[in-house]
N, C-alpha and C positions, 0 to 999 in steps of 0.2 A: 735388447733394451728398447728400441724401435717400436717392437711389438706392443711390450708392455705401455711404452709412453701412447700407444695409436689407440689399445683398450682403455686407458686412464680416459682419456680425453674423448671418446665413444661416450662412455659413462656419464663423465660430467655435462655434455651436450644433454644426454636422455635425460638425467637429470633436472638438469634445467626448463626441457622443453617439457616434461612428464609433470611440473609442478605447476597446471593449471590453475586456473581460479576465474571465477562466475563473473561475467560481465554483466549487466543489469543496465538498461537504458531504458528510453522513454518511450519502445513498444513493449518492452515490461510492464506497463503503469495501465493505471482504466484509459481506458479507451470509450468514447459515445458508443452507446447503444450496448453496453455488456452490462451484464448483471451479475454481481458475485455475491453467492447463497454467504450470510453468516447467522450462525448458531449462538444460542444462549443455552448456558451450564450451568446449573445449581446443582451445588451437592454439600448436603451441611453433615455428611458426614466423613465426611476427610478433615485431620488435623494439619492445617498448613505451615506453621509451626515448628512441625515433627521435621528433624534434617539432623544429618552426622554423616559419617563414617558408615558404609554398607548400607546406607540406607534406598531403599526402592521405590520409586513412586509407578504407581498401577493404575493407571486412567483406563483399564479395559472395559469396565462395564459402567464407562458417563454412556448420559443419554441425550439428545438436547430435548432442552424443554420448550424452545420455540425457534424457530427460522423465519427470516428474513431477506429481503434481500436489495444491496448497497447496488442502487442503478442508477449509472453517468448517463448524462446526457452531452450534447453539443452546446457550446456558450450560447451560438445563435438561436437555440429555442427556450433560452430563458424570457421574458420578458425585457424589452425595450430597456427599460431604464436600467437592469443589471447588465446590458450587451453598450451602454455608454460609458459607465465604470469600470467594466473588466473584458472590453475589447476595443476599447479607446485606441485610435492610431497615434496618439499625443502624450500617451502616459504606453508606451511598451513594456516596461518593467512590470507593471501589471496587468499584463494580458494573458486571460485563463487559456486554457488548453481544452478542459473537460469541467463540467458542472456538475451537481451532485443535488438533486432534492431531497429536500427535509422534511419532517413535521413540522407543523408548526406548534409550539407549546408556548403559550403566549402567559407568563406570569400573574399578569393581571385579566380576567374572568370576562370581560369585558371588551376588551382590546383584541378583534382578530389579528392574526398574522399570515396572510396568505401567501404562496409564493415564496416560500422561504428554499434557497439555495445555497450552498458551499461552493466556492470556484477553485478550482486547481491548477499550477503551472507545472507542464511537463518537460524535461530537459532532459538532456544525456546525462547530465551533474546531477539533479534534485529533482522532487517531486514536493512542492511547495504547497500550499494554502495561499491565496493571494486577496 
């Protein structure tokens, strides 16, 4: 009986220890100076739609039709006045981690927009827009 109760309880330990799961923290997250390649996919002939029982989806032969690529920078090489709103010692709660440049795509034809950025706050918890 010994035995059996010392195997039972062998198991449930491996068990428990064997039932991993992915941590993700804030060296998971961009980091200044990395570049992450992203693709763009068109394909007008796939029905997206189409879904049931047995049904297969086959993405072997997308192709991308253009690349890109999403490059962080450091808060302090944005410009002056986005490093006094989002690396303010007085407002902490919104203090970036990593910055992101943009296009700028300014609605009106007229009106440049230079210098356009995204700021980011990284944590153990979340990966924020700020």
């Amino acid at each position: 009986m010994k035995k059996v109760f010392f195997l039972i309880s062998i198991a449930l330990l491996y068990c428990n220890w064997a039932s991993a799961q992915i941590n993700i923290d804030k060296t998971d997250m961009p980091q200044p100076g990395q570049i992450y390649p992203k693709f763009t996919l068109v394909d007008g002939t796939r029905d997206y739609t189409a879904t049931g029982a047995n049904f297969i989806w086959n993405f072997y032969n997308l192709t991308a039709n253009t690349l890109a690529g999403d490059t962080f920078v450091t808060v302090l090489s944005a410009p002056l006045v986005y490093n006094v709103t989002f690396n303010s010692p007085f407002d902490t709660l919104h203090n970036a981690t990593v910055a992101a440049p943009q296009a700028a795509n300014s609605p009106i034809a007229t009106v440049q927009m230079p210098d356009v950025y995204n700021f980011y706050k990284a944590s153990n918890t979340r990966f924020t827009e700020v």
